[in-house]
C-alpha positions as CSV (number, residue, x, y, z in Angstrom):
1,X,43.5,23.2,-9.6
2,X,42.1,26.6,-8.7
3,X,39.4,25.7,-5.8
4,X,37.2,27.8,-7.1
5,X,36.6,26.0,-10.1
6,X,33.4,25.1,-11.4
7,X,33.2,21.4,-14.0
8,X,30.7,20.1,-16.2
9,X,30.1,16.8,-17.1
10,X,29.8,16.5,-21.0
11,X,26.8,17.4,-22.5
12,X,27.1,15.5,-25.6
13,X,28.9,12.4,-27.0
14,X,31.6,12.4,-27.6
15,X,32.4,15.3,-25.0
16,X,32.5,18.6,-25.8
17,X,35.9,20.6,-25.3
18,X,35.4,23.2,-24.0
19,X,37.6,24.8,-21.5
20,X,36.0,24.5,-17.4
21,X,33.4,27.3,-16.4
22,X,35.5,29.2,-13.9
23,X,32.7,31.6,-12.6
24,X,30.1,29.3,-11.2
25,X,27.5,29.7,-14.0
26,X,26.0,27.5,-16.7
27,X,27.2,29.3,-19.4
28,X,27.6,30.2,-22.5
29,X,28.6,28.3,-25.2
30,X,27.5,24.5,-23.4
31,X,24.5,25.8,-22.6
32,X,23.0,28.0,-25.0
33,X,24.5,24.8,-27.9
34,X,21.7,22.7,-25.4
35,X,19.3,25.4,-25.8
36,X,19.7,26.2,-29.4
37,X,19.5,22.3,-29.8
38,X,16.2,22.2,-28.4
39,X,14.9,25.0,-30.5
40,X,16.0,23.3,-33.4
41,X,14.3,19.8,-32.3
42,X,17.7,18.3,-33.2
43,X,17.1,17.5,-28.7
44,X,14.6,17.0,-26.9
45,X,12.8,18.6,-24.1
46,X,13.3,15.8,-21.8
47,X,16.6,14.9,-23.4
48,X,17.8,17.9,-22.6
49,X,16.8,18.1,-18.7
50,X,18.7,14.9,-18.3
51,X,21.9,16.7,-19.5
52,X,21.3,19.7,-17.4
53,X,20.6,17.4,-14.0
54,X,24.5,16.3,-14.8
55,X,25.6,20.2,-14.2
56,X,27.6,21.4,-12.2
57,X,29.5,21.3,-9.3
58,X,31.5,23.6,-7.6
59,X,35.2,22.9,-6.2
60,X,36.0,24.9,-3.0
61,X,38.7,23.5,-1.9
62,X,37.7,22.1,1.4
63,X,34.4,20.3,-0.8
64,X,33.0,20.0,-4.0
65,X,29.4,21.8,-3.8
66,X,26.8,20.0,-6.2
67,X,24.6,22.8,-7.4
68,X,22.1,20.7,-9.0
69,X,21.4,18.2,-6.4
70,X,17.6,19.3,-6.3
71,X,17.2,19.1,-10.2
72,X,18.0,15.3,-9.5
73,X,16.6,14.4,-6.2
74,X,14.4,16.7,-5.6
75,X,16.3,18.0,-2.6
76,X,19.3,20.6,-2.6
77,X,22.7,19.2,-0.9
78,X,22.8,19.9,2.8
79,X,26.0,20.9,5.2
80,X,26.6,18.0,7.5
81,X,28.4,19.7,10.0
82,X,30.3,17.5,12.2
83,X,34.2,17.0,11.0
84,X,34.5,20.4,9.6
85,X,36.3,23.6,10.9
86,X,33.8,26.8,11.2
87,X,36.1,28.2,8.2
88,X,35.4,25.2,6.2
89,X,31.4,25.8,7.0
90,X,31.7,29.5,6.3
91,X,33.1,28.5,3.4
92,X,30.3,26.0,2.0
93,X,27.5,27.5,3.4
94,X,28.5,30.9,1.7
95,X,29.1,28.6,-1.5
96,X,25.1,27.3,-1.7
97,X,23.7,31.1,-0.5
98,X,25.9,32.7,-3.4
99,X,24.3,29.9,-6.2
100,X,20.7,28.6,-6.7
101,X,17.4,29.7,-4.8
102,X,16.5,26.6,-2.6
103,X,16.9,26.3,0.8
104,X,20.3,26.0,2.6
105,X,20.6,23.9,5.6
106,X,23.6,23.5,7.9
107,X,22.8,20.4,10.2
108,X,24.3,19.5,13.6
109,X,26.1,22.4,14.0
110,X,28.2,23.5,17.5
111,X,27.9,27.1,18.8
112,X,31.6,28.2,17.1
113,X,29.9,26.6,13.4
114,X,26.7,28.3,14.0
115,X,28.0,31.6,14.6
116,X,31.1,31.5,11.5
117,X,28.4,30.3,9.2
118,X,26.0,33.2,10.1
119,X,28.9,35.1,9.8
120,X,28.5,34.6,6.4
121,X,24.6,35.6,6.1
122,X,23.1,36.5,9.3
123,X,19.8,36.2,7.7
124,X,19.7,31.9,9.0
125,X,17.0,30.8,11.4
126,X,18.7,29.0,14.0
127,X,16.5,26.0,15.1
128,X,18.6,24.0,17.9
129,X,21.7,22.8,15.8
130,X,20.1,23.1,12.9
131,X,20.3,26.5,10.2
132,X,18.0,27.4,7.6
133,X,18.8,29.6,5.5
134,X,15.9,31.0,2.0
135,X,13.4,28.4,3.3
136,X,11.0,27.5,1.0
137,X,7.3,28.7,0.5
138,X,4.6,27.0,2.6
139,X,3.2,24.4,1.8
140,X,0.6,22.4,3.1
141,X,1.3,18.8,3.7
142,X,0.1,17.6,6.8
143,X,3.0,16.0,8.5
144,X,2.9,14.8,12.1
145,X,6.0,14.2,14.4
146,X,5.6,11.7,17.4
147,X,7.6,11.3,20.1
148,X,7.7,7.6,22.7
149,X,9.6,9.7,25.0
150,X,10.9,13.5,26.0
151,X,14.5,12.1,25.9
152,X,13.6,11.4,21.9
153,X,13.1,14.9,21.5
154,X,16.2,16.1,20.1
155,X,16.3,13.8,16.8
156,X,12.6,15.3,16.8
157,X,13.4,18.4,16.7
158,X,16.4,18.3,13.7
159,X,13.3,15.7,11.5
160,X,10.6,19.3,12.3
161,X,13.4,21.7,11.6
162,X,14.3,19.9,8.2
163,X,10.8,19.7,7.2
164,X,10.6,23.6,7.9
165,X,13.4,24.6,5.8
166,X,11.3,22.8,2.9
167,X,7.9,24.6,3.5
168,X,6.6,21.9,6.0
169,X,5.5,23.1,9.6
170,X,5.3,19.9,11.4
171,X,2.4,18.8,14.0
172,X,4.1,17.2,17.1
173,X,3.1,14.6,19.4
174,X,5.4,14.5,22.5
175,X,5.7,11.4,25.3
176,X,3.3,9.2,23.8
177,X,5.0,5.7,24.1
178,X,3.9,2.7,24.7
179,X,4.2,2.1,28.5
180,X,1.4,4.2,28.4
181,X,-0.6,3.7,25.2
182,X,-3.8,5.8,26.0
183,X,-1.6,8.9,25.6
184,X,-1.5,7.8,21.9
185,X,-4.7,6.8,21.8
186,X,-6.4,10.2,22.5
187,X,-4.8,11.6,20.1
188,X,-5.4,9.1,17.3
189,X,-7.4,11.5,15.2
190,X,-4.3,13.5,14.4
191,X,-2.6,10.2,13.3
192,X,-5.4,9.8,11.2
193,X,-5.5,13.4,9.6
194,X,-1.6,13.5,8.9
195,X,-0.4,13.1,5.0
196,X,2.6,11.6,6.9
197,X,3.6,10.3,10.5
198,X,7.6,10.4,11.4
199,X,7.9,8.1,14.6
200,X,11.1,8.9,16.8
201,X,11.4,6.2,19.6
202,X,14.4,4.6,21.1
203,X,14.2,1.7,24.0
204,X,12.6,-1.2,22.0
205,X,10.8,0.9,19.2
206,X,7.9,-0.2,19.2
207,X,5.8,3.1,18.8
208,X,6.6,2.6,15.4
209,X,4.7,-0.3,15.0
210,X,2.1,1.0,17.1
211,X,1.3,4.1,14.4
212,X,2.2,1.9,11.4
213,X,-0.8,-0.1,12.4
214,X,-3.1,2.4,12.9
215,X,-2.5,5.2,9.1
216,X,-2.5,4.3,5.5
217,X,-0.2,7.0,5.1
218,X,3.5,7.5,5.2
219,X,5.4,6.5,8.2
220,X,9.2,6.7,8.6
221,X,10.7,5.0,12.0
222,X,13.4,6.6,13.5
223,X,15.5,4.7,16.3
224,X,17.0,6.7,19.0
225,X,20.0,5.9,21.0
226,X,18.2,6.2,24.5
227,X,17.7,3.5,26.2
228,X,19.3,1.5,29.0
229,X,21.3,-1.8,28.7
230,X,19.8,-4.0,26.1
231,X,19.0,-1.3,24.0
232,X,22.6,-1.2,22.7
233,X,22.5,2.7,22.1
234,X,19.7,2.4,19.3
235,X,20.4,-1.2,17.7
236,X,17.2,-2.7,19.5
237,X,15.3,-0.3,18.4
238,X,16.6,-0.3,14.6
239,X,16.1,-4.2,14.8
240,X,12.4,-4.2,16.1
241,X,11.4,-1.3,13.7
242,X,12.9,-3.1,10.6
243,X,11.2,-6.3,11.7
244,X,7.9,-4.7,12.4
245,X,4.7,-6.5,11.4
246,X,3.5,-3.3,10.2
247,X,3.9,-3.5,6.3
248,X,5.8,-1.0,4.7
249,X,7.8,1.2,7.4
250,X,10.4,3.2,6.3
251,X,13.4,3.2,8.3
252,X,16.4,5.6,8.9
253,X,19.3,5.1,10.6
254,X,20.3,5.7,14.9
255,X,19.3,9.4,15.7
256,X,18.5,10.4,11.8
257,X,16.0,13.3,12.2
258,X,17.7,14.8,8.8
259,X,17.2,11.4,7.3
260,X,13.6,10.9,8.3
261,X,12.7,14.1,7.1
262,X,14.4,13.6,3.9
263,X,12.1,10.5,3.4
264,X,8.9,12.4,4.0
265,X,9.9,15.1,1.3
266,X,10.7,12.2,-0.9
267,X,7.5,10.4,-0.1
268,X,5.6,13.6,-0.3
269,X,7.3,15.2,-3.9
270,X,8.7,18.0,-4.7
271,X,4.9,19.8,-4.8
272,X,3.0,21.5,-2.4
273,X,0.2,19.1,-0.6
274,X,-3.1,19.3,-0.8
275,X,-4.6,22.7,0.5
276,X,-6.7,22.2,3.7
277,X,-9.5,24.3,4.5
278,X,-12.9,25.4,2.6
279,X,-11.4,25.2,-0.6
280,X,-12.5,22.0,-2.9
């Protein structure tokens, strides 16, 4: 197989026959069938987006890049970085920046990935071991980030820099756990005010129980692996936060900042938040 092939899925039944796209589009005679069909009314609007989410994917050889991830879920495909080579990044990331318009982000990355994928566009934000590449427009969701501990911080900072890629600058609260609650507490307002809370905690997890209790919004628990003995490198805290009497937590996997984020944009939509200021 040439592993630069695009595929398509079939857009009618039964399938059509035409030969594989081999230059990455959606083209011609699948597509503008779809688009003549809808002119004609012979499909409809909506019929005719749920053939399009099924398009296409790319295959690169070292992965199969799924272009149209976002018309789906909402969210484009991300580069999880650990396991690959800095070629095989290079390759991907330059994949995603050479097809669509949505942000690219290349997650846990080690100094040798970061610098062969900015090889490839040296336009990224680095943001610890995290890269952002065309991140999206602002937009104004408040969305704060808490913190039980400074140790907590790095699973913080991959959630913030996830939400940033998407148009989301993230409020943090740092080192507010619960061995010493009235560091929480005087800040409760900005629990109050946030659209959505993302609480990172590792030991026995119990911030998130803590903020669950006190917002009607959004919050999405995420266990970290700190923590001494008992703590089992995160399972404690995974336990206590899915058996939290706090109705309705969402909860990610051990040290999933990505994943937390991802909840929140999921949670939130696909559309800008509310605008804050004067306006009505």
């Amino acid at each position: 197989m040439d592993p630069d092939t695009r595929h398509e899925l079939p857009l009618t039944d039964p399938p059509l026959t035409d030969p594989p796209l081999t230059d990455g589009s959606l083209t011609d005679l699948p597509l503008a069938d779809l688009m003549a069909g809808v002119a004609s009314g012979a499909i409809s609007p909506d019929d005719a987006v749920r053939r399009l989410s099924r398009l296409p994917f790319a295959d690169v050889g070292v992965a199969r890049i799924d272009h149209h991830r976002a018309l789906r879920q909402g969210l484009p495909e991300a580069v999880y970085a650990p396991g690959k080579s800095a070629e095989d990044v290079a390759i991907v990331i330059g994949e995603l920046l050479d097809h669509g318009t949505g942000p690219v982000v290349l997650s846990r990355a080690d100094k040798v990935q970061t610098a062969a994928a900015l090889g490839v566009d040296a336009s990224g934000t680095v943001l610890g071991h995290t890269v952002v590449w065309r991140r999206a427009a602002d937009r104004h969701d408040r969305v704060l980030v808490v913190t039980a501990g400074t140790a907590d911080a790095p699973v913080a900072d991959e959630c913030a820099a996830v939400l940033w890629a998407h148009g989301i600058d993230a409020d943090r609260l740092s080192d507010v756990g619960v061995s010493g609650i009235h560091r929480l507490l005087a800040d409760v307002d900005r629990i109050h005010e946030a659209d959505a809370v993302v609480v990172v905690a590792g030991m026995e997890g119990a911030l998130a129980s803590v903020v669950g209790g006190l917002t009607d919004g959004p919050v999405v628990a995420v266990p970290t692996s700190v923590g001494y003995g008992s703590s089992l490198e995160g399972v404690t805290a995974l336990l206590g936060m899915l058996a939290s009497c706090a109705s309705g937590l969402t909860v990610v996997g051990i040290d999933n900042g990505f994943g937390a984020a991802c909840a929140v944009l999921r949670a939130r939509g696909p559309v800008a938040g509310r605008p804050t200021g004067d306006s009505a």
